[in-house]
C-alpha positions as CSV (number, residue, x, y, z in Angstrom):
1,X,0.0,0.0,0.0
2,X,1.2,3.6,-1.1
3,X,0.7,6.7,1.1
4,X,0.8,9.7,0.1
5,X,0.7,12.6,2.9
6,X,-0.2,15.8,1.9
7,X,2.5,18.9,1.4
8,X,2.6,22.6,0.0
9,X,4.5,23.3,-2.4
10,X,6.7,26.6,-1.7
11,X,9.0,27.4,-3.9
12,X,10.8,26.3,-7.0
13,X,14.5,24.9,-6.2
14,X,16.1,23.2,-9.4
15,X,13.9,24.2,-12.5
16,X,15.7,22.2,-14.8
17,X,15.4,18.7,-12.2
18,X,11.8,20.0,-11.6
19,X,12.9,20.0,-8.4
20,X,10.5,21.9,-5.6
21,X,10.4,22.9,-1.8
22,X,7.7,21.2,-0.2
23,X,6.0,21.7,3.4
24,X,4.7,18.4,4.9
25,X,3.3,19.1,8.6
26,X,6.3,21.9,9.2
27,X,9.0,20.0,7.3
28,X,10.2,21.1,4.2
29,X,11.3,18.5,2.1
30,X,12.6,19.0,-1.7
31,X,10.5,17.3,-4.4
32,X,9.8,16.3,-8.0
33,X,7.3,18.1,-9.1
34,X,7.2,16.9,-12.6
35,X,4.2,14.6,-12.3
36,X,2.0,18.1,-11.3
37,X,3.5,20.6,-13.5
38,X,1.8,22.0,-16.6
39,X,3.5,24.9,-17.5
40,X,5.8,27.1,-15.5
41,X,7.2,25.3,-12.6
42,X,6.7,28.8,-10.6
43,X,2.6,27.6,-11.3
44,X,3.1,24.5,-8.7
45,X,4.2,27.2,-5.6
46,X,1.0,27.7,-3.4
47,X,-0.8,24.4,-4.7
48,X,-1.1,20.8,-2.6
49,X,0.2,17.7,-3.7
50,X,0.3,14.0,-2.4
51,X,4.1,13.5,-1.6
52,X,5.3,10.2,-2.1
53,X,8.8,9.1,-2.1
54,X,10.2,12.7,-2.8
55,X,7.0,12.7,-5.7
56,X,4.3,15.0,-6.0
57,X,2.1,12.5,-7.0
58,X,-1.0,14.2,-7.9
59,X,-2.4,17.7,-6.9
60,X,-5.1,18.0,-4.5
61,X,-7.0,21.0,-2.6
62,X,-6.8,22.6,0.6
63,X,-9.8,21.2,1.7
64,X,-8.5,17.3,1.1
65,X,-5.3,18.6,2.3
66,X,-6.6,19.5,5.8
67,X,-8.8,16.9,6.1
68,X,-6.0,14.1,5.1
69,X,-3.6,15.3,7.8
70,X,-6.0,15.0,10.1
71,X,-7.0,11.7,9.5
72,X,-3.6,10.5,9.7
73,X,-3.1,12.5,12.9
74,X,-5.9,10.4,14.0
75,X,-4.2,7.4,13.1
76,X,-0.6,8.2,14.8
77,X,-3.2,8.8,18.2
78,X,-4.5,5.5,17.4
79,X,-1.1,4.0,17.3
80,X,0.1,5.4,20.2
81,X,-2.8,4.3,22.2
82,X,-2.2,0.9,20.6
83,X,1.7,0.7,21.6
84,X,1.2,2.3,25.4
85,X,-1.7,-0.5,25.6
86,X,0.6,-3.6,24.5
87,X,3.5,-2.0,26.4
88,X,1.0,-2.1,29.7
89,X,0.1,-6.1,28.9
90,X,3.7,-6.4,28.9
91,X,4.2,-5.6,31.9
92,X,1.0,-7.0,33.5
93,X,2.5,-10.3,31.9
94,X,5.6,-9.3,33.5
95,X,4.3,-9.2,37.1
96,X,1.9,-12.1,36.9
C-alpha cells in the first residue's frame, strides 16, 4: 500500500530537475514536481500535492489537504494508544 501525505508546495528549487520545496506538517522537504507541473514550474508554488517518495504525485485542494492530515493524525493517536496498551500487557504479563 502507497501513502501519500499531503505537502505545499513553496517554492521552485532546481527548475531544470523540476525540483520543488515542499511543506509536509512543518518540514520542508525538496520534491519532484514533474508529475503536477503543466506549464511554468513557478505555477506549482502555493498548490497541494500528495508526496510520495520525494514525488508529488497528484495535486489536491486545501480542503482534502486538511482533512487528510488530520486523518492520519488520527491514526498516529490510534497507534500510540495501541503501543502504550501492549507496552502495559507487557508488563502486567511481567508481574503475573
Amino acid at each position: 500500500m502507497c501513502l501519500g501525505i499531503p505537502g505545499q508546495i513553496v517554492a521552485v528549487t532546481d527548475a531544470d530537475r523540476m525540483m520543488a520545496m515542499a511543506e509536509v506538517s512543518g518540514v520542508r522537504r525538496e520534491v519532484n514536481v514533474a508529475p503536477i507541473a503543466q506549464g511554468p514550474l513557478e505555477g506549482v508554488i502555493g498548490k497541494w500535492a500528495l508526496i510520495h517518495v520525494g514525488f508529488a504525485m497528484s495535486e489536491i485542494d486545501e480542503e482534502e489537504a486538511a482533512k487528510t492530515l488530520e486523518a492520519l493524525r488520527g491514526l498516529g493517536e490510534a497507534q500510540e494508544t495501541l503501543e502504550a496498551m501492549a507496552a502495559g500487557d507487557a508488563a502486567l504479563e511481567g508481574t503475573a
